[in-house]
N, C-alpha and C positions, 0 to 999 in steps of 0.2 A: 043735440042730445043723442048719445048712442045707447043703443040696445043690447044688452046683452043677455044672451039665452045660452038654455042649458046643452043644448043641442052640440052634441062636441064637433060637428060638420062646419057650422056656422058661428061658433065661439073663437077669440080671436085666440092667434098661436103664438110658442114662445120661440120666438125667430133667433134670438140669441141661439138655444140648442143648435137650430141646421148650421149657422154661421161657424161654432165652434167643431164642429163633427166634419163639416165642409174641406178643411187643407189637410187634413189626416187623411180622407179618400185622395185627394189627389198626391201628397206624397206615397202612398201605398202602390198608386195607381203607375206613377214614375220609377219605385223598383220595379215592379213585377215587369213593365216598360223595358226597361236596362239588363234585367236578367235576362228578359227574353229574347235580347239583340244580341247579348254576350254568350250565351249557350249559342244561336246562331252562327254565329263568327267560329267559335270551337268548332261546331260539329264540321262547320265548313273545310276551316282547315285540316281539319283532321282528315275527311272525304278526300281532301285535295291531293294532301300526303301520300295514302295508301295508295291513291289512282295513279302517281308519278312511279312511287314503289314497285307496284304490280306492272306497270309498264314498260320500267327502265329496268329493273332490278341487276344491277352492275353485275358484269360474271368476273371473278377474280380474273387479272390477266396470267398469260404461259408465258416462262421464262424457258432456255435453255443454252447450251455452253458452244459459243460457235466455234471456238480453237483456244487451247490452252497448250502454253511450253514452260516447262519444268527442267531446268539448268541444275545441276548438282554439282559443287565443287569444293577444294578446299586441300588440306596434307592431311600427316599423322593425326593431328590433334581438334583440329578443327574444318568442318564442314558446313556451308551454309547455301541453305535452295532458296532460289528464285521463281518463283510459277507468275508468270505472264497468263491472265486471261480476260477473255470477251467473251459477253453473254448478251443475247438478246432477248428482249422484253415486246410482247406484245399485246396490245388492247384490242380484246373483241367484240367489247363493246363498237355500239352503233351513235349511241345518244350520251355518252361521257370520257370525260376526259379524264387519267388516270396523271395524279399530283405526288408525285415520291419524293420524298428529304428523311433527313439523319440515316441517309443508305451507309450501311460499313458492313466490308469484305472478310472474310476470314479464312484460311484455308488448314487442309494437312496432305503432305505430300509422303507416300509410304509410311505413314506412320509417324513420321518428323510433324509435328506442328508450325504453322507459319504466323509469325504476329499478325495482328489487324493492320493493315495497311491506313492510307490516309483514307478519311469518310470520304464518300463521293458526294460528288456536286448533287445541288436537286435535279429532278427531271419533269418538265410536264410533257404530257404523252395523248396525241388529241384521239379524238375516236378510231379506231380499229387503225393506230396505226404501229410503227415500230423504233425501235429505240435501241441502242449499242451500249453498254455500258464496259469499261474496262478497268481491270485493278490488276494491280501491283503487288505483288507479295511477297516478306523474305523473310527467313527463319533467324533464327538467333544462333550464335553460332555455339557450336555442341562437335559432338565426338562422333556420333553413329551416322553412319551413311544409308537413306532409305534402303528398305527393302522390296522387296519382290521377287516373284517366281520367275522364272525365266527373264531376269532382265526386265520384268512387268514393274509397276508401279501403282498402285490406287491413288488417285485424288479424289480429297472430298473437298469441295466446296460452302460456303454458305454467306448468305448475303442478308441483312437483316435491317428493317429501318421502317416508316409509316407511311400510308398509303392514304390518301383521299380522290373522293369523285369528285368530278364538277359537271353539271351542267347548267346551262345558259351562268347565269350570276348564282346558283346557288351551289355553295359545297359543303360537303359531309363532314363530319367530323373523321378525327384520324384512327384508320386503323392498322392496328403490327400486322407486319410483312415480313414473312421466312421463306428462304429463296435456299434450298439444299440439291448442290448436283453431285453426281457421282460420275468419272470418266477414267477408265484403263489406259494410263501412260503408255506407251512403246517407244522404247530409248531407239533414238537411232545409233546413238555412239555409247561407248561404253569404254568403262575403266575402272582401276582401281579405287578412286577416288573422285572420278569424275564422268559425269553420264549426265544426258539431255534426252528428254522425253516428251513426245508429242501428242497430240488427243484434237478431233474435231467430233464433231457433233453427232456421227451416225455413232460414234460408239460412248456416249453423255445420257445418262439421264435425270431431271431437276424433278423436284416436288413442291410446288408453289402454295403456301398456309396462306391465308387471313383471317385477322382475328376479329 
């Protein structure tokens, strides 16, 4: 025989309610659980990120034009330039390796414009080290023959194509590379129609972008 009293201490309880109220606390209890390991994980990386960032922060590498020769020739009607040149690429980086592809060369000699040459091969470039890069270039063939003052010549240069970092396994995404040099030719021979012009590097100067 049981007892039942008014006593809500001691009166019997409806244990169904805790049962059903029961897997709602613990699925609540498993998000808030998974948020709190996944915001973790974020901030984490995120921390991680900036700390490699602030550490490594890549400095655009210096280009400049080690020797370039510009050949002019052609008769009455047609004349067409040749500029041969070599540039050197350097990483001053300590901690990444600098990844260059779709590089393509451009020039103007006197004023004459010279087609894009073939694109240059890729290049990987390891920490602070150095790299040769050479192109080809030749105008289309046309009437005028560069000018210049005294026999002088302006070359402009420009080299343009995408850039990534690496370090250890991870690399950056790509970013645009403009490579613009400037160098005062001095023909050593001269003519009518035909003159050869030389340039190294004390008298070049490049301006390196990243974008």
């Amino acid at each position: 025989m049981s007892l039942i009293t008014e006593d809500p201490e001691h009166s019997p309880r409806d244990c169904s309610r805790f049962r059903s109220s029961s897997p709602g606390k613990h699925r609540h209890r498993r998000r808030r659980a998974a948020l709190i390991a996944v915001s973790s994980t974020v901030a984490s990386l995120v921390s991680l990120a900036l700390i490699l960032w602030l550490t490594l922060r890549p400095s655009g590498p210096r280009f400049s034009l080690l020797a370039a020769t510009a050949t002019v020739a052609g008769n009455a009607t047609t004349v067409v330039v040749v500029v041969d040149a070599a540039l050197s690429a350097h990483n001053p980086n300590a901690h990444a390796t600098a990844l260059y592809d779709q590089l393509q060369a451009s020039a103007s000699y006197g004023g004459v414009a010279l087609g894009a040459g073939a694109p240059l091969p890729p290049l990987e470039q390891p920490d602070q080290g150095d790299a040769v890069l050479s192109a080809l270039l030749t105008s289309g063939a046309g009437g005028r023959l560069p000018g210049g003052g005294g026999g002088r010549a302006l070359l402009r240069m420009r080299v343009e194509g995408r850039l990534r970092w690496k370090v250890a396994a991870w690399v950056s995404a790509r970013h645009g590379l403009t490579v613009d040099c400037v160098a005062a030719m001095v023909p050593s021979s001269a003519g009518q129609l035909q003159q050869q012009g030389s340039s190294s590097s004390p008298s070049s100067q490049c301006a390196t972008h990243v974008l």
